[in-house]
C-alpha positions in Angstrom: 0.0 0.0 0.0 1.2 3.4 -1.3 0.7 6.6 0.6 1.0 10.3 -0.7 3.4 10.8 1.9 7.3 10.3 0.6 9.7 8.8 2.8 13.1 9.7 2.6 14.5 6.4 0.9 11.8 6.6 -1.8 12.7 10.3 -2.3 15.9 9.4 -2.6 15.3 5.9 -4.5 13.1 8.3 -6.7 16.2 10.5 -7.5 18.5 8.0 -8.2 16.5 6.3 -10.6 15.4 9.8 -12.3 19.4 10.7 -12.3 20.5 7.3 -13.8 17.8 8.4 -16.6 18.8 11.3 -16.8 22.3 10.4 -17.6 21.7 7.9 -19.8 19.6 10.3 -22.0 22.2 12.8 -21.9 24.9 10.1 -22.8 22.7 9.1 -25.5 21.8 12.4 -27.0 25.2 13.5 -26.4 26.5 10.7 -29.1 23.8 11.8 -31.1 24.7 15.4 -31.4 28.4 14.4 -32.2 28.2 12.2 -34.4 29.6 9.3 -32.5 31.3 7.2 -34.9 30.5 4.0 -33.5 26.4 5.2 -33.5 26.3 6.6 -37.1 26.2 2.7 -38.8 23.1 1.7 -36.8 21.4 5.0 -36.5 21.6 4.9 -41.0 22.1 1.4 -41.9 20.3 -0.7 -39.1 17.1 1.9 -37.8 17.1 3.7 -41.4 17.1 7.0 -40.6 19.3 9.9 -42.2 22.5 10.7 -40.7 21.0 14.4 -40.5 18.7 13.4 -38.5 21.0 12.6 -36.1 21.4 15.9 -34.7 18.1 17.2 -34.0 16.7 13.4 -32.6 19.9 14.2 -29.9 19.2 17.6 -28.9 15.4 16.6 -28.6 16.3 13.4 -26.3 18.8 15.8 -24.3 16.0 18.6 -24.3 13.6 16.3 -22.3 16.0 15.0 -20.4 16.7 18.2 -18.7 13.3 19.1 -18.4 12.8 15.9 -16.5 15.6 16.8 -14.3 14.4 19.9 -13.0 11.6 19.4 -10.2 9.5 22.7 -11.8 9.2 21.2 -15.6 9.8 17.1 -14.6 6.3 16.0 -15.3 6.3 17.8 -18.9 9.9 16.3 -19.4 8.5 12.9 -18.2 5.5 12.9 -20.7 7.9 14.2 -23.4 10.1 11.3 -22.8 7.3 9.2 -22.8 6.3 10.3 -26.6 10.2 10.0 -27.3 10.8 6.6 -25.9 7.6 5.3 -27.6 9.3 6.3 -30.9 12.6 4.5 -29.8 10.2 1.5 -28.8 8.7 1.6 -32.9 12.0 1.8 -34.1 13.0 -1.2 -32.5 10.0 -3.2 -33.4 9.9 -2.2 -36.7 13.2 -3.9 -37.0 12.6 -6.6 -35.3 15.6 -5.3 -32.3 14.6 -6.4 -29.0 12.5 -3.5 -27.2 12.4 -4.4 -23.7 15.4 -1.7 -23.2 13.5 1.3 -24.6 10.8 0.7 -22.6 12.5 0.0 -19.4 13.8 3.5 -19.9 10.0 5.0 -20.1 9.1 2.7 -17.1 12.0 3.7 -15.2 11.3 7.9 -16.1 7.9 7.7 -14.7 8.6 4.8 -11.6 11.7 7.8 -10.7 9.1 10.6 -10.3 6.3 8.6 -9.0 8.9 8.0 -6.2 10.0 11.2 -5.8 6.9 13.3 -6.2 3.7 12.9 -3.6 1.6 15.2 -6.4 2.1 12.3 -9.1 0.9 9.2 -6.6 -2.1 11.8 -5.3 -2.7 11.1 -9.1 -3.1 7.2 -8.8 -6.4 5.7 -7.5 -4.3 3.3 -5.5 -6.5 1.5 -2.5 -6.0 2.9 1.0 
């Protein structure tokens, strides 16, 4: 049974899975943005998109990141992420790639601020 109140180990369990996220996002936009020589084969050849696309897919996936990260715009970067990581989800079925890991990420985005923020479990018609 969930309560609106937050403890401080699920605040903090909350932050650490929203900053592992985070990071990984960043990371991932990051290679995106540069060009990352080992991403540019599978980004054009394997998911078959262009290699200009490269650049604004990374600063979009780094853009929601950040606004996850922030407590003020983190439910607007979570249902951004959501959107984005749905897209990463088609990719990979549309390929026939394995999945699971794109959606772990959006599980893990929304499990980090439902643990971290009371207003977002105040949401969720959980049994008291």
């Amino acid at each position: 049974m969930m309560t609106n109140q937050s403890s401080k180990a699920q605040i903090w369990a909350g932050r650490g899975l929203s900053i592992l996220v985070v990071a990984m996002l960043l990371g991932s936009g990051g290679a995106k943005i540069s060009h990352q020589a080992a991403m540019v084969p599978d980004f054009v050849e394997k998911f078959g998109y262009a290699e200009s696309l490269m650049t604004p897919i990374g600063i979009v996936e780094v853009l929601c990141a950040l606004l996850y990260a922030i407590p003020r715009t983190s439910i607007l970067g979570a249902i951004l992420l959501t959107g984005y990581m749905g897209g990463a989800v088609a990719t990979h079925v549309r390929i026939g790639d394995p999945f699971v890991p794109p959606l772990m990420i959006g599980i893990f985005v929304w499990l980090g601020l439902f643990l971290r923020d009371s207003s977002i479990r105040a949401l969720l018609p959980w049994k008291k």
